[in-house]
N, C-alpha and C positions, 0 to 999 in steps of 0.2 A: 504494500500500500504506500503512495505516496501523497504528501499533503502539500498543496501550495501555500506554503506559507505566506508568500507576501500577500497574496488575494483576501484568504482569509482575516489577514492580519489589519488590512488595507478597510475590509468590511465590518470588524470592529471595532476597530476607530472610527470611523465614519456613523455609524448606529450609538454609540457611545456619545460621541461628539453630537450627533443630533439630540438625540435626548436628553443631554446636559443644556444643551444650548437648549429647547424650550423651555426647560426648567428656568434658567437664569431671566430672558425676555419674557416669562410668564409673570415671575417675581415680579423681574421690574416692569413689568407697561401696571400688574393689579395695581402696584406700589403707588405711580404715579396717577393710575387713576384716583385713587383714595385719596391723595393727597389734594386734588383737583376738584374733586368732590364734595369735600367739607365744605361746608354749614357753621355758620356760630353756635357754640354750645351754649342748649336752652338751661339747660339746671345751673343755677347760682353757685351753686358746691361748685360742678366742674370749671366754672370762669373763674373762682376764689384759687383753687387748688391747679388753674396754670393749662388745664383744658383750652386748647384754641381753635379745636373743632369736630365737629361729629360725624358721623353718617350709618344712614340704617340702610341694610343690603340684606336682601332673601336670597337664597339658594339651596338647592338641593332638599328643602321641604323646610329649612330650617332659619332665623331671623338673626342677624347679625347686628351688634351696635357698634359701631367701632368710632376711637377718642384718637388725636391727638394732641400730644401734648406741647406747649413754643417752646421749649428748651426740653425740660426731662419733668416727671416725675418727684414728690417729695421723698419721694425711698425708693430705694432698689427692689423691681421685683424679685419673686420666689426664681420663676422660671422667665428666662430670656432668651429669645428665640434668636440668630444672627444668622442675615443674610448673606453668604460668603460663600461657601464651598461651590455653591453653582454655578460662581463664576469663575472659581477659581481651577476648578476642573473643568469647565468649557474650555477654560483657555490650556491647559495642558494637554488635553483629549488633540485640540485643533491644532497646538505644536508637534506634536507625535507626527500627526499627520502628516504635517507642514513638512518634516525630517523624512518620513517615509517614500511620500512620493513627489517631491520638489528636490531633497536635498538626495536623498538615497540615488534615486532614480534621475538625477540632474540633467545627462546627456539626453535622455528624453524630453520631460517636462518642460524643464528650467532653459536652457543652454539653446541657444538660437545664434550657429556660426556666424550665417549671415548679417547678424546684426555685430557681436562683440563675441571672441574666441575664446572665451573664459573654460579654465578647469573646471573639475566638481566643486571641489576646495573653494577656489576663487566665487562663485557664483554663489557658495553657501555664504559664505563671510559677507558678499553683497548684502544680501538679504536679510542676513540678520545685521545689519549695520544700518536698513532701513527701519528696523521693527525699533531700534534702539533710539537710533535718532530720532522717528516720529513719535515716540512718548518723549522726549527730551524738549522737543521743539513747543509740544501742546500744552506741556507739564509749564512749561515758563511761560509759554501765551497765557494761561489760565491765573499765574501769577502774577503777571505784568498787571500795570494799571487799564492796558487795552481789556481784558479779560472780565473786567469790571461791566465794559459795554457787551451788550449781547450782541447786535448786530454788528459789530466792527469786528468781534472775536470771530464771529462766526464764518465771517466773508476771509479775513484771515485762512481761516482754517480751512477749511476750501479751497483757495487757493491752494493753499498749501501740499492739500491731497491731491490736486490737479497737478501739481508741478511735477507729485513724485511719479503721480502714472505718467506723466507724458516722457519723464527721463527712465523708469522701470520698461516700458513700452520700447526703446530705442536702444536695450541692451538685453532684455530675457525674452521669452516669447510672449506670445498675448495669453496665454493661460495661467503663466507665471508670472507676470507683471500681476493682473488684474489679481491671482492670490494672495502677492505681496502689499496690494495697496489695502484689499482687505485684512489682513491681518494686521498690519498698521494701525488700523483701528480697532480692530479686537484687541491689540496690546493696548495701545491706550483705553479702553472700555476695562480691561481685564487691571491694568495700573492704577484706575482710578479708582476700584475697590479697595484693592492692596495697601495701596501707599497714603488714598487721602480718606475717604469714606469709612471705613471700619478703622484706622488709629485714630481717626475723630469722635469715633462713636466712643470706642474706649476709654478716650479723653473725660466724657458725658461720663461715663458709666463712675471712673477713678472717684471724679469729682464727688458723683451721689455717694458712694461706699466711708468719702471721707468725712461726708457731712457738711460740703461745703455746695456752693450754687455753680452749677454749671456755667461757662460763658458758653454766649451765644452764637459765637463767630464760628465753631467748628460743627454747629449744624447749619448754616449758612452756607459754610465753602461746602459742607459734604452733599447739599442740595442743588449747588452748581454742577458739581460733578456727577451726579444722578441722574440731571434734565439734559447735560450732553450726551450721556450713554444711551437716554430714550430714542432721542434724535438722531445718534449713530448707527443702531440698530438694524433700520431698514437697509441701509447702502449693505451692510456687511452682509443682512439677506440675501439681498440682487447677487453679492461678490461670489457666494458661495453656493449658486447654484449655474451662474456665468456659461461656467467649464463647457456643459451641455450647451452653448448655444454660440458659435463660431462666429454666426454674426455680429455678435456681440463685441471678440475679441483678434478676430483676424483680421479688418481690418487696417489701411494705413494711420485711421481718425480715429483707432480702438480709445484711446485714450479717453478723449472728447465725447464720444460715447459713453462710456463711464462716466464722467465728469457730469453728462447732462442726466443722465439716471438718476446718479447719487442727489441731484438737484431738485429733480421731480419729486424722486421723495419727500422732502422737508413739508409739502404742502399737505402732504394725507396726511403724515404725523400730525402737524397743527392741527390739522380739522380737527382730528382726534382727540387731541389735549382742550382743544377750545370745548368739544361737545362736552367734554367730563366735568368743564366748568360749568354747562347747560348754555353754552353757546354755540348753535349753528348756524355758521356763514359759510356756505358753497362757493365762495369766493376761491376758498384754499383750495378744495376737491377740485375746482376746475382749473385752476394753475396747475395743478398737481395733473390731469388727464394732460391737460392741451400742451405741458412737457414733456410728457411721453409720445404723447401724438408726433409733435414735432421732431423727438427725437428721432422716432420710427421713420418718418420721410427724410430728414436728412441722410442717416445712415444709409436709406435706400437709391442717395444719389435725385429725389423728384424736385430738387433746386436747383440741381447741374446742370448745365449744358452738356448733352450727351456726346461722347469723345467715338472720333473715328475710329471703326476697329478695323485693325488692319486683317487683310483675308489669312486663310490657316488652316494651310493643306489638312483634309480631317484623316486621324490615324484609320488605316484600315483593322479588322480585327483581328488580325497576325500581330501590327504593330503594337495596338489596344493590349495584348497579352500581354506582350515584352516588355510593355514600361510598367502595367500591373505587377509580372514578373519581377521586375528590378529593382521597384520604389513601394511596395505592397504587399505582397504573399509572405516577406519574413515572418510577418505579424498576422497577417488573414488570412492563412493555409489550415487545412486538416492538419497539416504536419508544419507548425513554426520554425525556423529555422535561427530567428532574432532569439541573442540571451536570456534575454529579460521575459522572455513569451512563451508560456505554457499551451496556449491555447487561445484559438482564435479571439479575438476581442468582441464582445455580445456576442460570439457567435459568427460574426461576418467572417466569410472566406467565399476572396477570390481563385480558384483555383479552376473554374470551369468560363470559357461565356457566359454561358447560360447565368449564374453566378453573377458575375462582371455587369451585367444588362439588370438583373435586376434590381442591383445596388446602385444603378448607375448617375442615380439624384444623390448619393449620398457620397459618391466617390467626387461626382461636380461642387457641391458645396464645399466639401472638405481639402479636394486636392488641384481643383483647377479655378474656382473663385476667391477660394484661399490658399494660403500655405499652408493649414496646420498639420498637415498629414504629408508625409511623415512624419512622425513626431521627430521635432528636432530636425526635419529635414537632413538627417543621419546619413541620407543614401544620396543627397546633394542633387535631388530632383528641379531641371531646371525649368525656366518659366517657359519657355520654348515646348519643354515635352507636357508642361501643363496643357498650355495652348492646344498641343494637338489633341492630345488627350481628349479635351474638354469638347471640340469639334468633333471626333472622332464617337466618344461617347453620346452625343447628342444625333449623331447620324445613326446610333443603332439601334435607339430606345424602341 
C-alpha cells in the first residue's frame, strides 16, 4: 500500500484551515455585530454599575440578554471566556499551508522564470519578508497619528496592498502573488490578536484582579484593531479561493484586479455594519455591485479597443498531440511522469484526442489565454506554441 502523503497532507490543512477560519470570522462578524447592536441600558443598576449597552437576541428556541460593559466590570468574573485560539490556529493551519505548497513545492507554484529566476530558498525568504514587513508597515500606520483618521488610514493601507501585488505580480506567479498578498493580511489580522487585542484585554483583566480601575485607552486601541480585521476579512475570502479562477490571476492587470475586488468589498461590509446599527442605505450595496460589475468588464477587455490578431497557422492534430505531449501529459497522463505527480490532476489526462477535444475549453483558458499551465511554465512553453495550440484546439472542438 502506498499513501500520498503530500495530497493527503495538503487536504488536511486545507479542511483544518477552513474550519478554523469560520470559526475565527464567525466570532468576529457575531462580535461586531453585538457591538453594533446595543441599545442604552434601560435598568438604572446597569448604567450605575458601568453597563453601556444591551441587547436581546433569540435563537435556537432560547432568549438571550447580552451587556456591555465601557471599560470592565467591578470584579472579575468566575468564568472568562477569551477569544484567541481561533485565530491563532487559523493563522498556523494557513502557514502550514502557505510552506507546503508555495514554499515546498516552489518550482511549481511560487517561481515564475519568466518573470525573476529565483531558487526555492530565494523565493521563500521573498515571501516571508512580505508577510513580515506588511505587519511592520500596518503595525506603525495604526500607531502613527494618520491611524487616528479612518479614512486617511485606510486609503493608506490600500494603497499599500496594491503596491505589494503589483511588485509580488512582477516577480512570482499570479497564484503566488495573489497568496502572498492574502496572507499579508491574515498576518496582520492574525498580529492584531497577538500583539495588541488580547495583551490589552489582559491589561483590563490585571487591573480588575488588582482592585484598581481599568484605563480606557486599551479597549479603545483593541477596538480599532477588531473593526480592521472585520473589514479585512472579505479581500482575504476572495484571496483564498482566487487559485480556482485564472481569470482572476493570469492576467497582465492581475494585480488591479485584485486591487479593484479587494475595493468592492469594503461597500457590503459597510452595508453590513451600518444594518447592525439599524441603518439601511443601499447606497453601499450598490457601490459595492457596480465595482464588481465594472471590474468584471474591464478585466474582460469591453473598454478596449480591440487589438489586431495576427493570423496562426492552426496546429493540426498530430501537432495538437506533440505540444500536449511536451508541455502537458507529465502531469495529465494515466501514467505521470513529473516528480511531484502521482496522479492525474482532478483526474484530467491528456493522453488520447479524444481526451484532448474534450478538455479542450479548459486546456484554452488555462494554457493559450493564459500562462498558468504549466505550472511554472517548467517545460518553457512558448507563446508561439500557445498560439497555435489555441487555433488548432478551436478548429477541433
Amino acid at each position: 500500500m502506498e499513501i500520498d502523503v503530500p495530497q493527503w497532507l495538503s487536504l488536511a490543512l486545507r479542511w483544518f484551515h477552513l474550519m478554523l477560519g469560520i470559526m475565527w470570522i464567525g466570532a468576529s462578524f457575531y462580535f461586531v455585530w453585538l457591538d453594533l447592536s446595543l441599545r442604552p441600558a434601560k435598568d438604572k443598576k446597569d448604567r450605575d454599575a458601568g453597563v453601556s449597552g444591551e441587547v436581546w437576541a433569540v435563537h435556537g428556541g432560547g432568549f438571550y440578554h447580552k451587556k456591555k460593559y465601557l471599560v470592565a466590570p467591578e470584579g472579575m468574573p468566575d468564568d472568562l471566556h477569551w477569544f484567541k485560539w481561533e485565530a491563532y490556529l487559523t493563522f498556523i493551519s494557513g502557514f502550514f499551508l502557505l510552506c507546503l505548497m508555495y514554499y515546498w513545492q516552489a518550482d511549481l507554484y511560487l517561481i515564475d522564470n519568466a518573470k525573476y529566476a529565483f531558487t526555492p530558498a530565494q523565493a521563500t525568504f521573498t515571501g516571508l519578508a512580505f508577510l513580515l514587513g506588511g505587519w511592520l508597515f500596518y503595525d506603525e500606520l495604526c500607531k502613527s497619528a494618520l491611524g487616528e483618521n479612518v479614512k486617511v488610514f485606510s486609503v493608506i493601507w490600500a494603497l499599500a496592498l496594491t503596491a505589494a501585488a503589483y511588485f509580488l505580480t512582477q516577480i512570482f506567479t499570479g497564484r503566488g502573488a495573489f497568496i502572498h498578498v492574502g496572507a499579508m493580511i491574515g498576518t496582520a489580522m492574525t498580529a492584531n490578536v497577538f500583539a495588541v487585542i488580547i495583551p490589552n484585554q489582559k491589561k483590563v483583566v490585571a487591573a480588575l484582579l488588582r482592585g484598581d480601575k481599568p484605563d480606557a485607552k486599551y479597549g479603545k486601541i483593541a477596538k480599532q484593531r477588531s473593526m480592521h480585521n472585520n473589514y479585512m476579512t472579505l479581500p482575504v475570502l476572495l484571496i483564498m479561493i482566487s487559485n480556482h479562477y485564472p481569470v482572476l490571476y493570469a492576467g497582465a492587470y492581475n494585480w488591479a484586479i485584485l486591487a479593484a475586488l479587494g475595493l468592492s468589498s469594503w461597500p457590503f461590509r459597510h452595508y453590513f455594519n451600518l444594518k447592525d446599527r439599524g441603518i439601511t442605505d443601499y447606497r453601499f450595496m450598490t457601490a459595492g455591485l457596480a465595482g464588481f460589475a465594472l471590474t468584471i468588464c474591464a478585466a474582460s477587455g469591453l473598454f478596449a479597443a480591440p487589438k489586431p490578431v495576427a493570423a496562426v497557422a492552426a496546429a493540426t492534430p498530430a501537432e495538437i498531440r506533440q505540444i500536449v505531449r511536451t508541455h502537458c501529459s507529465g502531469c495529465h497522463s494515466d501514467t505521470p511522469t513529473h516528480d511531484s505527480v502521482t496522479e492525474a490532476p482532478k483526474g484530467v489526462a491528456f493522453d488520447t484526442m479524444e481526451q484532448i477535444r474534450q478538455y479542450a475549453p479548459r486546456i484554452i483558458e488555462q494554457a493559450v489565454k493564459a500562462d498558468t499551465m504549466p505550472l511554472g511554465n517548467e517545460t518553457g512553453m512558448t507563446d508561439a506554441e500557445r498560439a497555435k495550440l489555441g487555433a488548432g484546439l478551436a478548429a477541433v472542438k
